[in-house]
C-alpha positions in Angstrom: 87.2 97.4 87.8 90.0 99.7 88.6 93.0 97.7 88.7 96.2 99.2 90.4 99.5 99.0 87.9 101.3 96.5 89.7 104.4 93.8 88.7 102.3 91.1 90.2 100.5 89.0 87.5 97.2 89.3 89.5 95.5 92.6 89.1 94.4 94.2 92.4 91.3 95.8 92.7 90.4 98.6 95.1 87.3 96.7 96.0 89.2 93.2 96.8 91.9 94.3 99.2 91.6 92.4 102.8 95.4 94.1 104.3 96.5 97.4 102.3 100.1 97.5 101.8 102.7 99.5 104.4 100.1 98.2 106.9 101.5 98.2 110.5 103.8 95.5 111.7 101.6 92.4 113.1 102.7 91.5 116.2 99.4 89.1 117.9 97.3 86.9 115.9 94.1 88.8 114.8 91.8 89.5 111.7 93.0 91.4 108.4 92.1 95.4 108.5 88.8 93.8 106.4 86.8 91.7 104.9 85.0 91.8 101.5 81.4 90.9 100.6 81.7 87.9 98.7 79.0 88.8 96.3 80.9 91.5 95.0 83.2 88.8 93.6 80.8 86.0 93.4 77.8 86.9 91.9 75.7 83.6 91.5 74.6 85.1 95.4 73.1 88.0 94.3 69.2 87.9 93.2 69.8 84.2 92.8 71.3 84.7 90.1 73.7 82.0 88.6 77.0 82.6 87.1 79.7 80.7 86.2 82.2 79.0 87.9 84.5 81.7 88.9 87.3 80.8 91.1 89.7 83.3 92.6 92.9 83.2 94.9 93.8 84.9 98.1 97.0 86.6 98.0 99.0 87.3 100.5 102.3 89.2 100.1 104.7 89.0 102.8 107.6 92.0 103.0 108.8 91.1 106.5 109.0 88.1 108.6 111.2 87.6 112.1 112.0 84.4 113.1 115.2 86.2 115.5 114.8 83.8 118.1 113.8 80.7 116.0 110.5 80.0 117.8 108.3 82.0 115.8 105.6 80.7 113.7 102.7 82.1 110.8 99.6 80.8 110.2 97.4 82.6 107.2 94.0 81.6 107.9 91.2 82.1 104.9 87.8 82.5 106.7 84.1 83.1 105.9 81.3 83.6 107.1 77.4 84.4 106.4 77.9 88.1 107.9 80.4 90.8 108.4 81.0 89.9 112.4 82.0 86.9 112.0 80.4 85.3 114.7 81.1 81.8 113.3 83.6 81.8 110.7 84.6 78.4 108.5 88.1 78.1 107.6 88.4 77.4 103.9 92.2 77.6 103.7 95.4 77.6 105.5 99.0 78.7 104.8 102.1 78.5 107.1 104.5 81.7 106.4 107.8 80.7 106.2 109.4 83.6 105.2 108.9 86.9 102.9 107.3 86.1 99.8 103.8 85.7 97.8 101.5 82.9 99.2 98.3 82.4 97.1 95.8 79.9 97.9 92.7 79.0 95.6 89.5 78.8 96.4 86.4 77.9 94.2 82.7 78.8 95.0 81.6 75.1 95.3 84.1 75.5 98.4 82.4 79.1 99.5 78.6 77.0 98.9 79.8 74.4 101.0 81.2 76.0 103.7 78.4 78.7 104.0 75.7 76.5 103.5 73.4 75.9 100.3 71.2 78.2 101.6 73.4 81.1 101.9 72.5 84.7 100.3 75.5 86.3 101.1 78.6 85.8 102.7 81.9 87.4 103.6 85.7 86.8 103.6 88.7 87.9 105.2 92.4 86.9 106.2 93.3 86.1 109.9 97.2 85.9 111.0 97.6 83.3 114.2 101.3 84.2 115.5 102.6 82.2 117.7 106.6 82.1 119.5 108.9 84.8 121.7 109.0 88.0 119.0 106.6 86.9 116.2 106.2 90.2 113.4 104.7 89.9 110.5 104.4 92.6 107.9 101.9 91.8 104.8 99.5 93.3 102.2 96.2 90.9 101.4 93.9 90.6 98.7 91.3 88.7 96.3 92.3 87.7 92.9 89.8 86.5 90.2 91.2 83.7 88.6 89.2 83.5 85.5 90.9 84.0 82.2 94.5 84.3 84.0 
């Protein structure tokens, strides 16, 4: 793993990142810059195999925010789906953004199983930002945590 030196206490992996940081303001909702193979992170998917429990959290950190005209609103969506075009994502997790910050949510694999199916071989993840009001902008970096031994 090559882990970026970072003050956060969640290291940040190359591999994991679903919004770089200094991305472009956000001004419509849409879909992160990318999504991540969850078998990279989950590895009970691949060849069957079975691992342990290994949770992990979705970070989002949020370095600018308008709410000028006091109409605007965030929504951090956490979706997945089976493949990369997400024809028919799931929601797993939501957020409102209420200002600059770090969000995390958690999310465990019985919640990726469920939501993908208990026949799923694969499946992928990414961060979608529905914006809503007069002048919404949104300015954030996104990425997967593992949780375990944190």
């Amino acid at each position: 793993m090559s882990v970026k030196s970072s003050t956060n206490k969640f290291p940040i992996d190359a591999l994991l990142i679903l919004e770089p940081a200094g991305s472009a303001d956000v001004t419509a909702t849409g879909a992160s810059a990318s999504s991540v193979e969850l078998d990279v992170l989950t590895s009970y998917w691949s060849a069957g195999d079975v691992a342990s429990e290994l949770d992990f959290a979705v970070v989002l950190e949020v370095t600018k925010w308008d709410h000028t005209t006091g109409d605007e609103t965030y929504v951090a969506t956490v979706e997945v789906a089976p493949t990369s075009g997400f024809g028919s994502p799931v929601t797993v997790a939501t957020q409102a953004i209420t200002g600059t910050g770090r969000y995390v949510m958690v999310i465990d694999r019985d919640e990726l199983q469920a939501a993908l199916g208990a026949s799923a071989t694969d499946g992928f993840i990414r961060v979608k930002q529905t914006l809503g009001g007069t002048t919404p902008i949104i300015n954030y970096s996104a990425y997967l945590s593992p949780l375990q031994g944190l």
